[in-house]
C-alpha positions as CSV (number, residue, x, y, z in Angstrom):
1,X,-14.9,-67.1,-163.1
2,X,-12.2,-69.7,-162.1
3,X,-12.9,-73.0,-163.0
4,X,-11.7,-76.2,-160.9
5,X,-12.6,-75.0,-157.3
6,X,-15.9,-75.2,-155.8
7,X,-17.8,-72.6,-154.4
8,X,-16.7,-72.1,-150.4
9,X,-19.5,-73.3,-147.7
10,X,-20.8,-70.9,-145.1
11,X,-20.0,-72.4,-141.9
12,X,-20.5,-70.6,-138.7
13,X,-18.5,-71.4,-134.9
14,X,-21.0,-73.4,-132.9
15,X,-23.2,-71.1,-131.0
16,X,-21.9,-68.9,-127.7
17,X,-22.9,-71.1,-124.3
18,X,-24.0,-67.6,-123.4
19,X,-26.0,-67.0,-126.1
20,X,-30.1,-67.5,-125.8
21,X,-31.8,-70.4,-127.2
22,X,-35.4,-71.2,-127.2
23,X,-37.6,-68.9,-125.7
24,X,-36.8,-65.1,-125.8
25,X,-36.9,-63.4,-122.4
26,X,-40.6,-62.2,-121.0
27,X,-41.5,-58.9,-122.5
28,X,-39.2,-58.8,-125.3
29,X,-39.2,-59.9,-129.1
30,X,-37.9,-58.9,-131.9
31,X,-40.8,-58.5,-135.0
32,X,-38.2,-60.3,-137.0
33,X,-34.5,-60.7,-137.4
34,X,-32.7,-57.2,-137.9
35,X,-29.2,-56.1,-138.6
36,X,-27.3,-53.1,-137.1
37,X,-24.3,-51.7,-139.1
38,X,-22.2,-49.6,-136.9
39,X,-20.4,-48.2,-139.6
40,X,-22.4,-46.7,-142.3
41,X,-24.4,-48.4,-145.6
42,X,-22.4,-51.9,-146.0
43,X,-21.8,-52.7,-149.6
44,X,-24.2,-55.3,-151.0
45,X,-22.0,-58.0,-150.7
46,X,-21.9,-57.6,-146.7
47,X,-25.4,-57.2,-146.8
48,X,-25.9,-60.6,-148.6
49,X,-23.6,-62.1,-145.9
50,X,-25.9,-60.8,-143.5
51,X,-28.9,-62.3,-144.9
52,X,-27.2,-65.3,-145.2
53,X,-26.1,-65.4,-141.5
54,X,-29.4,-64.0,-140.3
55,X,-31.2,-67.2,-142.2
56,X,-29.0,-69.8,-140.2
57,X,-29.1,-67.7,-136.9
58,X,-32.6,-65.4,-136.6
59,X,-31.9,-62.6,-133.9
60,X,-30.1,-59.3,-133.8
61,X,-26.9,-59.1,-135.7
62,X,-24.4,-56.4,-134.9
63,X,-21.9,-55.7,-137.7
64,X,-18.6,-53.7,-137.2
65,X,-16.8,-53.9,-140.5
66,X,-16.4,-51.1,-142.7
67,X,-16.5,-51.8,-146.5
């Protein structure tokens, strides 16, 4: 471990003006906040980087990297 720095913050881009606040359209819901990996089983750090995301921003989360 390196000693001197401190640990990096998560900080996200404010949210889309597209993207839906408050009340989900009538009809749909998700159960709870999900992840889709495009590219096959993500390593476990991507998928703690996921959770992480997924706690700031609940929703559907659509990930294209490849690890």
């Amino acid at each position: 471990m390196q000693q001197g720095r401190e640990p990096m913050a998560l900080q996200l881009p404010p949210p889309d003006p597209h993207e839906p606040s408050g009340l989900p359209s009538p009809g749909f819901a998700l159960p709870a906040p999900m992840v889709v990996h495009v590219r096959g089983r993500p390593s476990a750090r991507t998928e703690r980087l996921c959770d992480a995301i997924l706690d700031l921003r609940p929703g559907a989360l659509i990930v294209l990297a490849s690890d």
